[in-house]
C-alpha atoms as an extended CHARMM CRD file, in Angstrom:
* protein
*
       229  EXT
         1         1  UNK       CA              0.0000000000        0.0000000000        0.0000000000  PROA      1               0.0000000000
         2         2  UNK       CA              3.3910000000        2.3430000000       -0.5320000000  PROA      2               0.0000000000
         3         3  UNK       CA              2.0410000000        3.7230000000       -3.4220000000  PROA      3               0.0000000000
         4         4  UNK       CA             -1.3640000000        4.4630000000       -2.3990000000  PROA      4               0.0000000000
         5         5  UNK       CA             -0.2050000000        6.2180000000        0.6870000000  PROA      5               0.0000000000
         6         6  UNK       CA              2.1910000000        8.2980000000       -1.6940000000  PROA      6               0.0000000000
         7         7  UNK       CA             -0.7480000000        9.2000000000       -3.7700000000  PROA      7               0.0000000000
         8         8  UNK       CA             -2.8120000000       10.3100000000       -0.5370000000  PROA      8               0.0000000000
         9         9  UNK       CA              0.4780000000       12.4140000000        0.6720000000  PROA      9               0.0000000000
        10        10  UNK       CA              0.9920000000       14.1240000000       -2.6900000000  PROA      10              0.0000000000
        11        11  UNK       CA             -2.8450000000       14.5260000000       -3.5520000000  PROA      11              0.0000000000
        12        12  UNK       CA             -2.9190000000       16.2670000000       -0.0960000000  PROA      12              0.0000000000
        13        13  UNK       CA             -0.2190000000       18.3040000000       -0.7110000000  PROA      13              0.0000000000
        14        14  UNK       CA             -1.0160000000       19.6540000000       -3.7950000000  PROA      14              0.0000000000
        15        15  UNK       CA             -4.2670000000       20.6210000000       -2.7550000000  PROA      15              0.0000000000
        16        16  UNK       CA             -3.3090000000       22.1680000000        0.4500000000  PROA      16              0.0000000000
        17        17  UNK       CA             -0.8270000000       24.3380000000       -1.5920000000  PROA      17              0.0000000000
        18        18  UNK       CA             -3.6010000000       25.2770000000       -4.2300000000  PROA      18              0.0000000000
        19        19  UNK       CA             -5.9610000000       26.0780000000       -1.2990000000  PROA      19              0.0000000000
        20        20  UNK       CA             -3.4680000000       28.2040000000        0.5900000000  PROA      20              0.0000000000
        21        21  UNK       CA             -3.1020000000       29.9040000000       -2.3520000000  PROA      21              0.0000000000
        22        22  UNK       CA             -6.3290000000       30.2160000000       -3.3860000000  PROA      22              0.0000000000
        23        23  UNK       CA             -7.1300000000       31.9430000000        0.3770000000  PROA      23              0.0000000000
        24        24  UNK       CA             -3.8960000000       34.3800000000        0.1020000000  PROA      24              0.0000000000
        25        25  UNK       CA             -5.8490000000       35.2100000000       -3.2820000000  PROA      25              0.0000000000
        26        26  UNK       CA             -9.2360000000       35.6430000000       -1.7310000000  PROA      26              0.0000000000
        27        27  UNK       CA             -7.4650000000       38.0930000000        0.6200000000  PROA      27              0.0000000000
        28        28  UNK       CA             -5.7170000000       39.9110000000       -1.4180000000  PROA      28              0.0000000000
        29        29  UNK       CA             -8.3880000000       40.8670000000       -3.5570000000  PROA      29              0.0000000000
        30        30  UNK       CA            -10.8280000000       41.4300000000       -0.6550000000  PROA      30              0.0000000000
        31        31  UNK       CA             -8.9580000000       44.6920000000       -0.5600000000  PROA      31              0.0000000000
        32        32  UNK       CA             -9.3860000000       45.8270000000       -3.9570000000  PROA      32              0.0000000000
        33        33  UNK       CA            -12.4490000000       47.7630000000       -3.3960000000  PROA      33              0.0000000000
        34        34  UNK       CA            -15.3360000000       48.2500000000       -6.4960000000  PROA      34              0.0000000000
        35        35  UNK       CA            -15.5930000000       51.6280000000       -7.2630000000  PROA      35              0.0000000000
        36        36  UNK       CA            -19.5720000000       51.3360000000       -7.8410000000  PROA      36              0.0000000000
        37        37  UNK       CA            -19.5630000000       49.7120000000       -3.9930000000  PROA      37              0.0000000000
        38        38  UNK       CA            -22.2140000000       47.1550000000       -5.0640000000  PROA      38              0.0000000000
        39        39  UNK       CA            -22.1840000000       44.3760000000       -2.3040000000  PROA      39              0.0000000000
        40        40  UNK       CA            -21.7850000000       40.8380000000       -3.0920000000  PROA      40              0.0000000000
        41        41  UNK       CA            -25.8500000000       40.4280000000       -2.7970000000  PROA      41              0.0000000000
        42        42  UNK       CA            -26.1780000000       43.3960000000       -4.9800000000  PROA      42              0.0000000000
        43        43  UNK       CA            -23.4470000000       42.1720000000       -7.7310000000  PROA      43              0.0000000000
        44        44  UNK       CA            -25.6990000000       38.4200000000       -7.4360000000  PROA      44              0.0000000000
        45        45  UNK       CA            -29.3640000000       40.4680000000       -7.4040000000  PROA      45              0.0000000000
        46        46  UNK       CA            -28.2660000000       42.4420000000      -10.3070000000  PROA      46              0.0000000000
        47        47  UNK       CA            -26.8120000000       39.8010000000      -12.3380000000  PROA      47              0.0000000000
        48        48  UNK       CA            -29.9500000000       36.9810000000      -11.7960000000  PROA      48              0.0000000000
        49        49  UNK       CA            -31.9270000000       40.4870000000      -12.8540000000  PROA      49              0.0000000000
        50        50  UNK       CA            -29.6450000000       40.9260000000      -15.8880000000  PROA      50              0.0000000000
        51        51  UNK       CA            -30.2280000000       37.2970000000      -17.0540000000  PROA      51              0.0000000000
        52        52  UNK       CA            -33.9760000000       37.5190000000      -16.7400000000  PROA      52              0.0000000000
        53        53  UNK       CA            -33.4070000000       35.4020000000      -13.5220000000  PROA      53              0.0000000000
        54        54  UNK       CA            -36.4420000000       36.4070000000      -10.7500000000  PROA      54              0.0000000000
        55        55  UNK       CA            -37.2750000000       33.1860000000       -9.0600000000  PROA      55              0.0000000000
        56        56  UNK       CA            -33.7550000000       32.6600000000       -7.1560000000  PROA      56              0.0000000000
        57        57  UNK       CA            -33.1300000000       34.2620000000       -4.2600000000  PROA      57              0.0000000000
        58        58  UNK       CA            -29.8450000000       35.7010000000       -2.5860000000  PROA      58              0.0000000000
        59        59  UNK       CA            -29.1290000000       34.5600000000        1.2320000000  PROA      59              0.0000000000
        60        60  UNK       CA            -26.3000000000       34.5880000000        3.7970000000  PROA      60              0.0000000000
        61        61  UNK       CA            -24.8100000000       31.8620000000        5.3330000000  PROA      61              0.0000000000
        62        62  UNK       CA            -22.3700000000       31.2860000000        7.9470000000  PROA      62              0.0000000000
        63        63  UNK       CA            -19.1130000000       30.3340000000        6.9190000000  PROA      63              0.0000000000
        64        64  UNK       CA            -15.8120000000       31.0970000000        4.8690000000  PROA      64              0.0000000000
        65        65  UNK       CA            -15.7580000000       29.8110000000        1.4690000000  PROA      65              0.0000000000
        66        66  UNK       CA            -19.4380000000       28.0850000000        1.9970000000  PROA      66              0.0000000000
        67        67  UNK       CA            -20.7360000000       30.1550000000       -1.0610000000  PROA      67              0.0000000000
        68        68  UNK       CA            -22.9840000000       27.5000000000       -3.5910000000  PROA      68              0.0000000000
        69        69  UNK       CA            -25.6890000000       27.4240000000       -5.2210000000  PROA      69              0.0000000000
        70        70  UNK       CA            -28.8330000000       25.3240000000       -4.1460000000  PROA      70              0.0000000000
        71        71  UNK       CA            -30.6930000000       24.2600000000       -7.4740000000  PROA      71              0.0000000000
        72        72  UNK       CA            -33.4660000000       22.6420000000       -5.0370000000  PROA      72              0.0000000000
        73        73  UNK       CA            -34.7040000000       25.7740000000       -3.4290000000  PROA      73              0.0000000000
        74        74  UNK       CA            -33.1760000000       28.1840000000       -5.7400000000  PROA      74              0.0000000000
        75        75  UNK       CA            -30.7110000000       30.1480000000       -3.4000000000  PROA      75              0.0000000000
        76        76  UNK       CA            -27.4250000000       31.4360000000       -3.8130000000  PROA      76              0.0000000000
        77        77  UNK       CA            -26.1770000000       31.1270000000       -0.9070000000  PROA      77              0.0000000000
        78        78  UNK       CA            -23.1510000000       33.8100000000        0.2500000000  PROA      78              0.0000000000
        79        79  UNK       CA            -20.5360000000       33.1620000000        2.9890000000  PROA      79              0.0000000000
        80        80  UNK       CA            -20.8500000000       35.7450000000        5.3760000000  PROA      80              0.0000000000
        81        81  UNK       CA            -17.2740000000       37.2480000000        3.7420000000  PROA      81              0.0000000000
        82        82  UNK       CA            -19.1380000000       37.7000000000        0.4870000000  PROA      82              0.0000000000
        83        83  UNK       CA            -22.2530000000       38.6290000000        1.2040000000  PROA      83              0.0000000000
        84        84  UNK       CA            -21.7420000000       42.0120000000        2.5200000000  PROA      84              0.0000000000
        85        85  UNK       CA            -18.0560000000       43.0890000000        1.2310000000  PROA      85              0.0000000000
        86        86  UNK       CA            -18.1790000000       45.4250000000       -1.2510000000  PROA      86              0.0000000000
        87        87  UNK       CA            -14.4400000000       44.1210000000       -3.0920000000  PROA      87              0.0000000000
        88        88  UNK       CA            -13.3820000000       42.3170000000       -6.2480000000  PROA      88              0.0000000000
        89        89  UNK       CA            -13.2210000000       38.6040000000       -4.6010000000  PROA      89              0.0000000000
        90        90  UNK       CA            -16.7450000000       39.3660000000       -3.4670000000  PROA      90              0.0000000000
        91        91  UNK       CA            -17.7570000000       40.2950000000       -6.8930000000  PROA      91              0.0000000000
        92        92  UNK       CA            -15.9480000000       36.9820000000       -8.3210000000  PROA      92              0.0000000000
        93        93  UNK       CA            -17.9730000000       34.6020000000       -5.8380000000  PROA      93              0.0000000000
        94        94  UNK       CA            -21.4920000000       35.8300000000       -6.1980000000  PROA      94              0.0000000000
        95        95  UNK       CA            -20.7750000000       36.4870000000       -9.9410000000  PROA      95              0.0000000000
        96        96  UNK       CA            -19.2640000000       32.5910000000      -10.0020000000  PROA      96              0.0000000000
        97        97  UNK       CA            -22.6700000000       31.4310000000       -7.8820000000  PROA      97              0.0000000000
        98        98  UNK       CA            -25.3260000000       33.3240000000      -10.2530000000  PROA      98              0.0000000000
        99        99  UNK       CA            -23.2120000000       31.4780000000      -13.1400000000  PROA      99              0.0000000000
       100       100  UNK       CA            -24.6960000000       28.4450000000      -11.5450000000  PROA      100             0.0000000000
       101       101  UNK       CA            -27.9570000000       29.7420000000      -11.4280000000  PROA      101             0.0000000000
       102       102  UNK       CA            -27.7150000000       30.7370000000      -15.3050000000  PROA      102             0.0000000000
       103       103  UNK       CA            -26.7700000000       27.0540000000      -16.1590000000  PROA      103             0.0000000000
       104       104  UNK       CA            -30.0610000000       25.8090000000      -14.2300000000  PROA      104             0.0000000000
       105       105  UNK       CA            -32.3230000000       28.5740000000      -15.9900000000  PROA      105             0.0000000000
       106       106  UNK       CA            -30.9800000000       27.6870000000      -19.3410000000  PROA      106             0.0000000000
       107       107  UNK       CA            -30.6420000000       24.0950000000      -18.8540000000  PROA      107             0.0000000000
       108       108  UNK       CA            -27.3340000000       23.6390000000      -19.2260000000  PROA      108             0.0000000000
       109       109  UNK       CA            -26.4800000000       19.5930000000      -19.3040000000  PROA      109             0.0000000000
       110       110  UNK       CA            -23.5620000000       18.9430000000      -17.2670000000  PROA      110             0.0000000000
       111       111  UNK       CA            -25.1910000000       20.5390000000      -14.6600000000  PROA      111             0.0000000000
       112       112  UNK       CA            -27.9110000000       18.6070000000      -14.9130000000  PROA      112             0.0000000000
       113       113  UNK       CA            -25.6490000000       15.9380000000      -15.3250000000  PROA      113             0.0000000000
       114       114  UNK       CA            -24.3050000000       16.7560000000      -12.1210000000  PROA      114             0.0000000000
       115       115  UNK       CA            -27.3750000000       16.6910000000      -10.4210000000  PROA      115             0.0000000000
       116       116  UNK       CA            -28.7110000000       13.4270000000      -11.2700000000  PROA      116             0.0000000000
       117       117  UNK       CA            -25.9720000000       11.6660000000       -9.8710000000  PROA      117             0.0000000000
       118       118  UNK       CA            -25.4680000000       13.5060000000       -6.3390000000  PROA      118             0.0000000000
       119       119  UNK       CA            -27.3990000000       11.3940000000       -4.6840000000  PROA      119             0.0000000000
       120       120  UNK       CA            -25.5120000000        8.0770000000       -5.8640000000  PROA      120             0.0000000000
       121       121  UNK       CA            -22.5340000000        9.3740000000       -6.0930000000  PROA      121             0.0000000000
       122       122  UNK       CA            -23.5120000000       10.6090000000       -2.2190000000  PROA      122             0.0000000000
       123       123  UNK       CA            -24.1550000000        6.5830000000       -1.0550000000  PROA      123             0.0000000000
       124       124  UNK       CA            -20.9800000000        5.6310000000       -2.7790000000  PROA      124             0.0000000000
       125       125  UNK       CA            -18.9220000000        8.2700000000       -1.7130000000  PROA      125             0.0000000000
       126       126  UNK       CA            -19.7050000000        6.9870000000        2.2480000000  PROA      126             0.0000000000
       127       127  UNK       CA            -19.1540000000        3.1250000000        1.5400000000  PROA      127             0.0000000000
       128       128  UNK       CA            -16.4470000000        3.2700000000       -1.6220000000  PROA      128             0.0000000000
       129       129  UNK       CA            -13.3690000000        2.9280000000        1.1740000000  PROA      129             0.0000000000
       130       130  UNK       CA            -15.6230000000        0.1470000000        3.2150000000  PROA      130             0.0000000000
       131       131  UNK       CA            -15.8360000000       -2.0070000000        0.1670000000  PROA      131             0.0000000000
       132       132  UNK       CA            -12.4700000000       -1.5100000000       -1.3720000000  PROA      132             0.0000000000
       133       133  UNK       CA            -10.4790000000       -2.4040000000        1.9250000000  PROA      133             0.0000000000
       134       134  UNK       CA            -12.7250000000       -5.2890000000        2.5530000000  PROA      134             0.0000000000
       135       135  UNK       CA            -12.3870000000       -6.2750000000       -1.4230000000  PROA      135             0.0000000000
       136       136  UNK       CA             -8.2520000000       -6.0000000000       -1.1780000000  PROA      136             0.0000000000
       137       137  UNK       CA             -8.8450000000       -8.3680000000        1.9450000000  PROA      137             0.0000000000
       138       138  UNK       CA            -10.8000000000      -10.6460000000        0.5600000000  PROA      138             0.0000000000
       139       139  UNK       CA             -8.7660000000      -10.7940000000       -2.4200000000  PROA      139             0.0000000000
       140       140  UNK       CA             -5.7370000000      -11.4790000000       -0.6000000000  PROA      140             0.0000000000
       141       141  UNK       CA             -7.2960000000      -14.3120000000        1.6090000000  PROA      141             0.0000000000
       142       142  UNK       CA             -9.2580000000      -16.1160000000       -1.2740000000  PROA      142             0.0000000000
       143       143  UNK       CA             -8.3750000000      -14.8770000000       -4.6050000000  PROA      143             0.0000000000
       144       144  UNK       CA            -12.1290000000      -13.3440000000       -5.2810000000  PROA      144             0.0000000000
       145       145  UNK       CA            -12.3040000000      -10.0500000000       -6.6540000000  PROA      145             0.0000000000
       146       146  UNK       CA            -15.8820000000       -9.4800000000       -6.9240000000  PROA      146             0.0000000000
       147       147  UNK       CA            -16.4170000000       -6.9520000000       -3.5100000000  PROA      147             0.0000000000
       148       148  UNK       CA            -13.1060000000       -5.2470000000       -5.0590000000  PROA      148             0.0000000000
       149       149  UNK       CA            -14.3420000000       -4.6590000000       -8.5060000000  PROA      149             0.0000000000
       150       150  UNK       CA            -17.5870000000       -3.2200000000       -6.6830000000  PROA      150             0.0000000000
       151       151  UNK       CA            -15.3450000000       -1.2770000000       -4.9010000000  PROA      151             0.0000000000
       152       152  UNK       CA            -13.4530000000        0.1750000000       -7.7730000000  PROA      152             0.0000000000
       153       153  UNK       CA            -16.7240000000        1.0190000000       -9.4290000000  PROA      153             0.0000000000
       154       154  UNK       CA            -17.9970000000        3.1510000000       -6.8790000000  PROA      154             0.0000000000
       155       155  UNK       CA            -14.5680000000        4.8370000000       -6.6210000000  PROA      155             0.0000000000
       156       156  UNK       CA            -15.1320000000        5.0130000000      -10.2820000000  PROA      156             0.0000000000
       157       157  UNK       CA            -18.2340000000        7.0660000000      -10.2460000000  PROA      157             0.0000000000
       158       158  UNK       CA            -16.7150000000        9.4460000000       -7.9440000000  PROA      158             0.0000000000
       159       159  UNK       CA            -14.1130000000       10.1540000000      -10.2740000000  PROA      159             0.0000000000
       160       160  UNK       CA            -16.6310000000       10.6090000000      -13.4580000000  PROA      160             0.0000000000
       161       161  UNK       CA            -18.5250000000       13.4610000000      -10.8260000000  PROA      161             0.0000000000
       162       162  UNK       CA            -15.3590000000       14.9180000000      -10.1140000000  PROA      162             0.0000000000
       163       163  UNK       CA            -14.3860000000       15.3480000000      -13.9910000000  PROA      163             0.0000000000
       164       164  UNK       CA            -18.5960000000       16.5730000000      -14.3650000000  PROA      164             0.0000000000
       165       165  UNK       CA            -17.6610000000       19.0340000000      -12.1110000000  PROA      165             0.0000000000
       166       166  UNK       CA            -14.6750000000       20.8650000000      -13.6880000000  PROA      166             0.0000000000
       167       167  UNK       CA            -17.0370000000       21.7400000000      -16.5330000000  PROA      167             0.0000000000
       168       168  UNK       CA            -19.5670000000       22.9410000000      -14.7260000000  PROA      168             0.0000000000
       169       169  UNK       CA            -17.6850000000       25.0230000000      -12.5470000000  PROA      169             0.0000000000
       170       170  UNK       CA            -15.4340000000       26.5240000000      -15.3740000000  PROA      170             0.0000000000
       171       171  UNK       CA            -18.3360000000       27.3410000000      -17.6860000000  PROA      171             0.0000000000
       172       172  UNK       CA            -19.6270000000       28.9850000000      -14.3110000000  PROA      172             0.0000000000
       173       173  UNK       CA            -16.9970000000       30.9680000000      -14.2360000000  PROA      173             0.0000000000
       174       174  UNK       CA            -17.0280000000       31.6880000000      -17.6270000000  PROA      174             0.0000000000
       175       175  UNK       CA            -20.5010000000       33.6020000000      -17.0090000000  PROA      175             0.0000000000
       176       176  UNK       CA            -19.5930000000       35.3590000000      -14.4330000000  PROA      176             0.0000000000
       177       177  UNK       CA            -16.5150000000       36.7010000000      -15.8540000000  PROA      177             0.0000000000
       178       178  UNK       CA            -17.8580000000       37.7810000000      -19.6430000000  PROA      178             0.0000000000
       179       179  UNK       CA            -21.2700000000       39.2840000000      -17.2800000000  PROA      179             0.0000000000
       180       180  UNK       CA            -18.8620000000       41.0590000000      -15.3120000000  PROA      180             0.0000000000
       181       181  UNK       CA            -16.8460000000       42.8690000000      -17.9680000000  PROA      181             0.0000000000
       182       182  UNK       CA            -19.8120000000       43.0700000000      -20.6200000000  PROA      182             0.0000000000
       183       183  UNK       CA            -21.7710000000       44.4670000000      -18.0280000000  PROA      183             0.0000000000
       184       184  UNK       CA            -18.5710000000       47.3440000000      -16.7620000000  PROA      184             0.0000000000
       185       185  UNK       CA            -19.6150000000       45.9440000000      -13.2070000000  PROA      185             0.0000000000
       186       186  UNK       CA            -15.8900000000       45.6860000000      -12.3750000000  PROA      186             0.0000000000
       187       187  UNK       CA            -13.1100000000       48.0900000000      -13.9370000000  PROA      187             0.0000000000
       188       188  UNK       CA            -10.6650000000       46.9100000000      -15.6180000000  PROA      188             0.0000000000
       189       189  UNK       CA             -8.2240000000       46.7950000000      -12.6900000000  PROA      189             0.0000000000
       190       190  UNK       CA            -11.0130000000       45.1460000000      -10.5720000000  PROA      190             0.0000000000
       191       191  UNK       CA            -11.6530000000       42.5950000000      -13.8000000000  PROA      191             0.0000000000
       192       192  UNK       CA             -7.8730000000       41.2570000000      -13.1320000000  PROA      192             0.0000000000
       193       193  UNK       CA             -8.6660000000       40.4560000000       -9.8160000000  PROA      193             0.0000000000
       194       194  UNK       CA            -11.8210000000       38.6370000000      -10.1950000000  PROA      194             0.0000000000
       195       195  UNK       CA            -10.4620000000       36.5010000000      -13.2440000000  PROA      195             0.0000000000
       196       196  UNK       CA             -7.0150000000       35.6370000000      -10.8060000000  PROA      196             0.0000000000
       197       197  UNK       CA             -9.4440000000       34.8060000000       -7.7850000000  PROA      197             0.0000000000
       198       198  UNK       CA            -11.7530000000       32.2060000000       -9.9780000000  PROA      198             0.0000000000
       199       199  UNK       CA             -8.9860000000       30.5200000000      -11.7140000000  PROA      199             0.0000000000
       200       200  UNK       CA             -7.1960000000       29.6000000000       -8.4600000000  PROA      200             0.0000000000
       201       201  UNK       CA            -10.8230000000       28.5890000000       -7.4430000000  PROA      201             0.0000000000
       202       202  UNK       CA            -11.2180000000       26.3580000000      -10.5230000000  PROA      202             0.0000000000
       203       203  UNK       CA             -7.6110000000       24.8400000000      -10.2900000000  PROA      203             0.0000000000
       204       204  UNK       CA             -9.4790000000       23.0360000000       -6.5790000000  PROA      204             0.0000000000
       205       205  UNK       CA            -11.9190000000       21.3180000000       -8.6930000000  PROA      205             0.0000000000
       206       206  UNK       CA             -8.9510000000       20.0510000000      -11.5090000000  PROA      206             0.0000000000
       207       207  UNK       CA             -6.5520000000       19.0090000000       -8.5700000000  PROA      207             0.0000000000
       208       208  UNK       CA             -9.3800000000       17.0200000000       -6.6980000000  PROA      208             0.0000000000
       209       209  UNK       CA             -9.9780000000       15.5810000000      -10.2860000000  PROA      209             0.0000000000
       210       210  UNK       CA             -6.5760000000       14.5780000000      -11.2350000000  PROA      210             0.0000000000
       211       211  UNK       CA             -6.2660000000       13.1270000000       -7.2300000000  PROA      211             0.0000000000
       212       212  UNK       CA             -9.2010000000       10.5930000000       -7.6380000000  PROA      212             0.0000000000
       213       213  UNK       CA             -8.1320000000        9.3980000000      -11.2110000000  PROA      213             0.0000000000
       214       214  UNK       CA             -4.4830000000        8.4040000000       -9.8340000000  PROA      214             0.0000000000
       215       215  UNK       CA             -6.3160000000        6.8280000000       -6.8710000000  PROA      215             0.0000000000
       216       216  UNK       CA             -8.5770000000        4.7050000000       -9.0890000000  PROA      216             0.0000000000
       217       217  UNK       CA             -5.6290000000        4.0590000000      -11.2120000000  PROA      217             0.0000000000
       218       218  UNK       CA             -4.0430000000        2.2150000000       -8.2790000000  PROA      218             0.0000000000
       219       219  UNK       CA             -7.0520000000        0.1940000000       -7.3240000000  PROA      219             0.0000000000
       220       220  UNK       CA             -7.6880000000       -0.5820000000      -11.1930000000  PROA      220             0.0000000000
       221       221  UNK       CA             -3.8400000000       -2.1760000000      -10.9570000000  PROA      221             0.0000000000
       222       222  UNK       CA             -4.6420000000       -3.9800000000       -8.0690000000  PROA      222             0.0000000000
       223       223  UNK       CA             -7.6810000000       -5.7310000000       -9.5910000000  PROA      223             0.0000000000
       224       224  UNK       CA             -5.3400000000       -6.7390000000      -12.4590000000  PROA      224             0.0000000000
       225       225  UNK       CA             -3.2180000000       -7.9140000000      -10.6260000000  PROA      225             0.0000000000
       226       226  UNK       CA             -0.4350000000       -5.4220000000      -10.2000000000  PROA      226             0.0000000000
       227       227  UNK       CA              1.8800000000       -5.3110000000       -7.3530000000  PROA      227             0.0000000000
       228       228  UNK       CA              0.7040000000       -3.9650000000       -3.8290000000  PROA      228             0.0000000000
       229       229  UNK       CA              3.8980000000       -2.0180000000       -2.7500000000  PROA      229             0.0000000000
């Protein structure tokens, strides 16, 4: 299990270091103040308005870095940071959120995608590691690989959500970037900011991606047979 536990080490590494970042970015930008001192709500109220969006509504919640989107009530839901700040990383996040409430109004299908298979992906998510450690057991004391392939297919269809999500969360960002500068919400100076800010968030999604593929490349050589250490 030497390799495994060397994917684990570097998997966590990288992402602390992309998360560290991403916070130092947050920061940084959270003192780059808009010059039309729209709050985060406002930026998200006049964007959903700007999109013909009127059915969603803006909330706070507690938190830092909590901000989503909540397709089954329609909320965008703002970290306590965002909500209220009146600065370019604010703008980014409730820009990035109403992206996700674009998607949904237009019907976007990766995000729909996405939604169909949270709730499996949920149940295998919280019995993937159960299965696969009693599979590699199982395997070693008999020979049978059938829990183990199980196993690997769960871990499987976490991976697939995690490489739904990079779409989804790019295209996102997409919106809320071209809204932003189409729209001369942000200045140009305060543009730069938000674009930085939601490209370090992005690069979260693609590093928990890339993680979960080398993991379920490890299993995958397991089940075929390849060598344990």
């Amino acid at each position: 299990m030497t390799i495994y536990y060397l994917i684990i080490g570097i998997s966590m590494l990288v992402s602390w270091l992309v998360s560290a970042r991403l916070k130092s970015k947050f920061e940084y930008y959270s003192r780059v103040h808009l010059r039309n001192g729209l709050s985060g709500k406002e930026v998200a109220e006049k964007m959903l308005r700007d999109n013909g969006i009127h059915g969603v509504q803006v909330i706070s919640v507690p938190g830092q870095l909590t901000d989503h989107y909540n397709p089954a009530d329609k909320t965008v839901n703002l970290s306590e940071g965002v909500y209220m700040q009146r600065n370019a990383a604010a703008a980014a996040v409730a820009a990035h959120e109403c992206g996700h409430a674009v998607q949904h109004a237009v019907g976007y299908s990766m995000l729909q995608l996405r939604s169909k298979l949270v709730p499996v992906v949920n149940i295998s998510s919280n019995l993937m590691q159960f299965v696969i450690m009693g599979g590699l057991v199982l395997m070693a004391a008999s020979g049978n690989k059938i829990v183990l392939i199980v196993g690997v297919m769960m871990f499987a269809l976490t991976t697939l959500f995690a490489f739904i999500t990079l779409p989804v969360e790019y295209d996102a960002s997409n919106r809320a970037m071209k809204w932003l500068k189409d729209t001369g919400t942000v200045t140009s100076e305060e543009y730069v900011g938000v674009k930085d800010s939601l490209t370090w968030a992005a690069r979260t999604y693609l590093v928990a991606a890339i993680g979960s593929l080398a993991q379920l490349l490890y299993f995958a050589s397991l089940l075929m047979g390849g060598r344990r250490d």
